[in-house]
C-alpha atoms as a printed R data frame, in Angstrom:
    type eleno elety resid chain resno      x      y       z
1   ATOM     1    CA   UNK     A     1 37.398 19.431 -97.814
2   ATOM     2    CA   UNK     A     2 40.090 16.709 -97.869
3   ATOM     3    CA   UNK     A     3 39.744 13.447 -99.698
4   ATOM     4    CA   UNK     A     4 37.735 10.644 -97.552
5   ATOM     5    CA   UNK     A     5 36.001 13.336 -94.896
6   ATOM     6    CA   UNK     A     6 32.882 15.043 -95.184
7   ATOM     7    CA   UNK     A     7 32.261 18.471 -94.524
8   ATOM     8    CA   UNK     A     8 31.685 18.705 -90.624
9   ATOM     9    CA   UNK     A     9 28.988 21.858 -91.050
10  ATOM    10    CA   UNK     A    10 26.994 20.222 -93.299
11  ATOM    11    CA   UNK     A    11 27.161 16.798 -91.301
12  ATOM    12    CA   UNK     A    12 26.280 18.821 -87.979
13  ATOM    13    CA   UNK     A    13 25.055 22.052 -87.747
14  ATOM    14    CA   UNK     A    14 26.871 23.316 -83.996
15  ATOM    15    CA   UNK     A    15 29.802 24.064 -85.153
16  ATOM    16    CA   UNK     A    16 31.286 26.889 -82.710
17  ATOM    17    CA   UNK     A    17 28.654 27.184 -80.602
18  ATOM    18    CA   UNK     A    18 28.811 29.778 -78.055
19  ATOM    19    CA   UNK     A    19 25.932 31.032 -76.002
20  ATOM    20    CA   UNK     A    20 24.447 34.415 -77.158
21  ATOM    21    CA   UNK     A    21 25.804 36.225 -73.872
22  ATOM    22    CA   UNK     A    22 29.622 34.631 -74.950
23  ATOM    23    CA   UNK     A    23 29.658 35.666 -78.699
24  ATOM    24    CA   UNK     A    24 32.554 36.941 -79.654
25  ATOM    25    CA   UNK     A    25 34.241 38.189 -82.968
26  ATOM    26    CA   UNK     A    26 34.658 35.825 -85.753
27  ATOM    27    CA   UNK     A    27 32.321 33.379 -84.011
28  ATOM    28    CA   UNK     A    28 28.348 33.036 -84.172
29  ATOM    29    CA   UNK     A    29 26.126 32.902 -81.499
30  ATOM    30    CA   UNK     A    30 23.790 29.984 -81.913
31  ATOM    31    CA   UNK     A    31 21.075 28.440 -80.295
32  ATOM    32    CA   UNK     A    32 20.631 24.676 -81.617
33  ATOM    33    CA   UNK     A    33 17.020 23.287 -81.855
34  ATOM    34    CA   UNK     A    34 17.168 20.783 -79.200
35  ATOM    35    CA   UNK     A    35 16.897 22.209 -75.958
36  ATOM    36    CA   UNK     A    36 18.967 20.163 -73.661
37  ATOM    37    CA   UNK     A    37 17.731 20.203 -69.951
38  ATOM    38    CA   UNK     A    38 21.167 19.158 -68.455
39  ATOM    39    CA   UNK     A    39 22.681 21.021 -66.332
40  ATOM    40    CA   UNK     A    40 25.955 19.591 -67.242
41  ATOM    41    CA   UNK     A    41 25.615 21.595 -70.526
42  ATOM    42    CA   UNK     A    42 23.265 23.882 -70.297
43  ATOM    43    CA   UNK     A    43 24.871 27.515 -70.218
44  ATOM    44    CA   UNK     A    44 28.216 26.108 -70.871
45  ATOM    45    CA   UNK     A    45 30.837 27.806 -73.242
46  ATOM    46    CA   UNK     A    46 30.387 25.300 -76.117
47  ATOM    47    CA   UNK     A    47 33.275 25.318 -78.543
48  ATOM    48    CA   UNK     A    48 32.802 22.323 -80.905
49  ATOM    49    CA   UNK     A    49 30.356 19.754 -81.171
50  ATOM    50    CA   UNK     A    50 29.622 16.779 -83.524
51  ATOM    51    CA   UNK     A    51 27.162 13.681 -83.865
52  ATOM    52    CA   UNK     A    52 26.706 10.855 -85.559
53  ATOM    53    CA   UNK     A    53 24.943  9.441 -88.360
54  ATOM    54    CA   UNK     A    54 22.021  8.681 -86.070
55  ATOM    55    CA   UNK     A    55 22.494 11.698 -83.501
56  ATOM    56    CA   UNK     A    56 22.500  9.063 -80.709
57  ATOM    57    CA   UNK     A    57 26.141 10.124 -80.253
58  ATOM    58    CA   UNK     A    58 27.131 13.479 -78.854
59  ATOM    59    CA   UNK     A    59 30.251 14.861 -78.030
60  ATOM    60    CA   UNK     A    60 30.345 18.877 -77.163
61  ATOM    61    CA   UNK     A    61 34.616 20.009 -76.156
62  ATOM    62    CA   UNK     A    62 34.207 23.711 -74.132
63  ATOM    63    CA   UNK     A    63 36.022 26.300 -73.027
64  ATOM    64    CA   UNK     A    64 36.225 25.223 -69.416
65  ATOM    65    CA   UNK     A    65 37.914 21.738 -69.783
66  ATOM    66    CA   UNK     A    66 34.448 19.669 -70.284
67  ATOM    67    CA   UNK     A    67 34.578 17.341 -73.245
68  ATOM    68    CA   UNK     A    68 30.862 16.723 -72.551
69  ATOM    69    CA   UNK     A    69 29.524 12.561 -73.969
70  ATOM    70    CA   UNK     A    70 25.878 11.184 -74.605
71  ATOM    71    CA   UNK     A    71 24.718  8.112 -76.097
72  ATOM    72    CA   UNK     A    72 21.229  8.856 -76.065
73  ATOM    73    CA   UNK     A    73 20.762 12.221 -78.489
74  ATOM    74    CA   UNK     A    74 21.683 14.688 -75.901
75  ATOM    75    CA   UNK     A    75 19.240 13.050 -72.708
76  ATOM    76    CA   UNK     A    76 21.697 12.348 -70.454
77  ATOM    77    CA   UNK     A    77 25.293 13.610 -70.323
78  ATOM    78    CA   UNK     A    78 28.610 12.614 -68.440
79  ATOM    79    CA   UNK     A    79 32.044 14.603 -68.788
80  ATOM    80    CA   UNK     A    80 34.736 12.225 -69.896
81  ATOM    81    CA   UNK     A    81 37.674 14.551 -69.603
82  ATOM    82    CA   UNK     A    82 38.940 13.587 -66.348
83  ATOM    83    CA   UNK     A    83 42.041 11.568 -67.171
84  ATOM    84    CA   UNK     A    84 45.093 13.785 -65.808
85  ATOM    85    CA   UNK     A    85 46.261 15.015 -69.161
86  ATOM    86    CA   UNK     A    86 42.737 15.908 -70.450
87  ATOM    87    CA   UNK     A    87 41.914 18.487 -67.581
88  ATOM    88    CA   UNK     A    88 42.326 21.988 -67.917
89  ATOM    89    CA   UNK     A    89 42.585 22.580 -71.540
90  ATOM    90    CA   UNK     A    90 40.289 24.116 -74.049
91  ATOM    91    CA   UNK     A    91 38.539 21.560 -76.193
92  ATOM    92    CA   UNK     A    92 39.148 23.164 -79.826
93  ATOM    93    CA   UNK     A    93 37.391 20.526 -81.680
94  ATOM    94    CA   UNK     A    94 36.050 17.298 -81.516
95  ATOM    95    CA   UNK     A    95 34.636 14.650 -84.318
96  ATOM    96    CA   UNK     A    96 32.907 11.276 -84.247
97  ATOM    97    CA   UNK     A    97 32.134  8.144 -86.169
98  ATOM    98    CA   UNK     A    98 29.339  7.128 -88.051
99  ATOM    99    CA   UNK     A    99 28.819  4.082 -85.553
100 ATOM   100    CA   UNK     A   100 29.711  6.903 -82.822
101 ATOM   101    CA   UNK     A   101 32.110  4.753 -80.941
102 ATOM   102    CA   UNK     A   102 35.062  6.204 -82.176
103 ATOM   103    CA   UNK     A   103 35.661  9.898 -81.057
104 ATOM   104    CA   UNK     A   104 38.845 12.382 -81.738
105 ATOM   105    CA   UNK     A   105 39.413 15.540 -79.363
106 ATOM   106    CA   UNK     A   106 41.725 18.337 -79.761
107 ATOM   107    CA   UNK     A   107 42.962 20.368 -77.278
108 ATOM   108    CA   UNK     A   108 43.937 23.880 -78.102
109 ATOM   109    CA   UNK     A   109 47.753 24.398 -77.355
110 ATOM   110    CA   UNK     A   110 47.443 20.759 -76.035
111 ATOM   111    CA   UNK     A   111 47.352 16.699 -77.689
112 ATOM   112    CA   UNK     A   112 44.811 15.085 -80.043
113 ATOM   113    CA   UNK     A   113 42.745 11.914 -78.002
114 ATOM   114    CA   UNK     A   114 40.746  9.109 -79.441
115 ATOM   115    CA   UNK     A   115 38.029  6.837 -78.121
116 ATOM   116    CA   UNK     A   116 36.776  3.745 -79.355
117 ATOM   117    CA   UNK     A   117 34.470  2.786 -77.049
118 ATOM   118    CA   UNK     A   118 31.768  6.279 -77.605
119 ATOM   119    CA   UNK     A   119 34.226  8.454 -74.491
120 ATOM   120    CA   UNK     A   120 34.109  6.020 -71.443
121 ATOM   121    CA   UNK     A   121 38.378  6.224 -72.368
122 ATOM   122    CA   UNK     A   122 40.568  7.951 -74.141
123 ATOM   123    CA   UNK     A   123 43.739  7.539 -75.144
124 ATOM   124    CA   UNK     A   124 46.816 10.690 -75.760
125 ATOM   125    CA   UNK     A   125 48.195  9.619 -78.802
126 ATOM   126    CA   UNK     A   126 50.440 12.754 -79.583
127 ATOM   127    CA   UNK     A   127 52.144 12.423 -76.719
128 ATOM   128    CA   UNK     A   128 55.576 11.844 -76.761
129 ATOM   129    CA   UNK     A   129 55.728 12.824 -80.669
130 ATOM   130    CA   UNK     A   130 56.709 16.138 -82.553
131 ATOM   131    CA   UNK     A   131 52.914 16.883 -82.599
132 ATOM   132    CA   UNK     A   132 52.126 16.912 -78.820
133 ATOM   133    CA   UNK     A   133 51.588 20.717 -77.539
134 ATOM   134    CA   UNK     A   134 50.676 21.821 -80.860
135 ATOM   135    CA   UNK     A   135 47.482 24.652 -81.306
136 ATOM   136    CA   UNK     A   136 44.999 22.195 -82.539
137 ATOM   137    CA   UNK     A   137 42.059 24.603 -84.609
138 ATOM   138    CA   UNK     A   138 40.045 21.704 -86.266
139 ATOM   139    CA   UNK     A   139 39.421 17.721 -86.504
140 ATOM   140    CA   UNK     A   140 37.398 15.656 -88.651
141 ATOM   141    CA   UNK     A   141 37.066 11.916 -89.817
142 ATOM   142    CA   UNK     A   142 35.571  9.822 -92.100
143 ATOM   143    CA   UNK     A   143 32.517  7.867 -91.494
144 ATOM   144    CA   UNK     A   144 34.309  4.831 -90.241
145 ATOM   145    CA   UNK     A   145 36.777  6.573 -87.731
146 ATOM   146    CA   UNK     A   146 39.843  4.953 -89.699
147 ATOM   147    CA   UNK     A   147 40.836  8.106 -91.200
148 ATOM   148    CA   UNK     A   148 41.602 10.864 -89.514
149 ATOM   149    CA   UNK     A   149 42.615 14.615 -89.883
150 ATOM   150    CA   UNK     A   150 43.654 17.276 -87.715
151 ATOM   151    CA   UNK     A   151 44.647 20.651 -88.725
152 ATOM   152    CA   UNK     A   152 46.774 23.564 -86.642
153 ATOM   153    CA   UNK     A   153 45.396 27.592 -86.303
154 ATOM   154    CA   UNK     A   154 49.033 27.863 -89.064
155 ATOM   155    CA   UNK     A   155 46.861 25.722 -91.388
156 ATOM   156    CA   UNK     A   156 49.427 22.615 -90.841
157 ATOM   157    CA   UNK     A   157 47.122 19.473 -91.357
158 ATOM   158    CA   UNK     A   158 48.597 15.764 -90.043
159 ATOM   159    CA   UNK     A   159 46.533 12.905 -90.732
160 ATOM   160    CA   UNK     A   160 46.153  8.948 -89.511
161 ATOM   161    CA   UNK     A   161 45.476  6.486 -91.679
162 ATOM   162    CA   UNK     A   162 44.786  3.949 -88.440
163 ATOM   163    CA   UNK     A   163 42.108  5.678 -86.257
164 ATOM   164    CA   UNK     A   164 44.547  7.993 -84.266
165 ATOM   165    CA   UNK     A   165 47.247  5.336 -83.208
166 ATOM   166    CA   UNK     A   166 50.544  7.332 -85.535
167 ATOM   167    CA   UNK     A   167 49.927 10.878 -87.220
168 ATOM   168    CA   UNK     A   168 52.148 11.947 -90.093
């Protein structure tokens, strides 16, 4: 684990989730121990998920394009990818604060986005740079959302020292 971030499987235990009838090689089928009654997630190809400190604040990125958002540990839902540039892609991996108002999102073969309002916006902030289109695998951050991480499926890792706004 890199200096200043936790390790995201012991912090939250969905880490590539995939229902039982979508597991696949190199991936575990999982069923977590909250049974969400949603129909925005339920039966949904989950990819990555993460939560707060509190677990007030969920994020879930699938296969399908939904970068799924609650606020109240998993009651309600909405899906927050609907700017232009987030639709269509596979949500590789997602991470959020301790506060859960700041979020990161990777696509896979796609951009990194950030929130810092708990995913009512996001913001593309690879676009436009030599990291945009890249084939995100995995993101993490530490508990204040100011440091940030984001590794490609080569094992390249860039990192942000100011919540997302410049990678290096």
């Amino acid at each position: 684990v890199a200096e200043g971030f936790s390790d995201s499987v012991s912090r939250f235990s969905y880490v590539e989730i995939f229902p039982p009838e979508l597991g696949e090689p190199g991936y575990t089928s999982y069923t977590p121990p909250v049974a969400f009654t949603d129909p925005l997630v339920q039966d949904k190809p989950w990819k990555d998920s993460d939560t707060n400190d509190d677990g007030e604040a969920v994020i879930i990125g699938d296969q399908n394009g939904n970068l799924l958002i609650s606020d109240d540990g998993g009651d309600t839902w909405q899906d927050n990818a609907q700017q232009p540039d987030m639709t269509g892609f596979i949500w590789g991996s997602v991470a959020v604060s301790d506060d859960g108002q700041t979020m990161l999102a990777a696509q896979e073969y796609g951009n990194l986005f950030v929130s810092y309002d708990g995913g009512q916006t996001w913001q593309n902030t690879t676009v436009g740079t030599a990291f945009e289109g890249l084939a995100w695998s995995a993101v993490d951050m530490n508990a204040d959302g100011t440091r940030m991480v984001a590794v490609e499926f080569d094992g390249t890792a860039v990192v942000s020292d100011d919540g997302g706004q410049t990678w290096t």
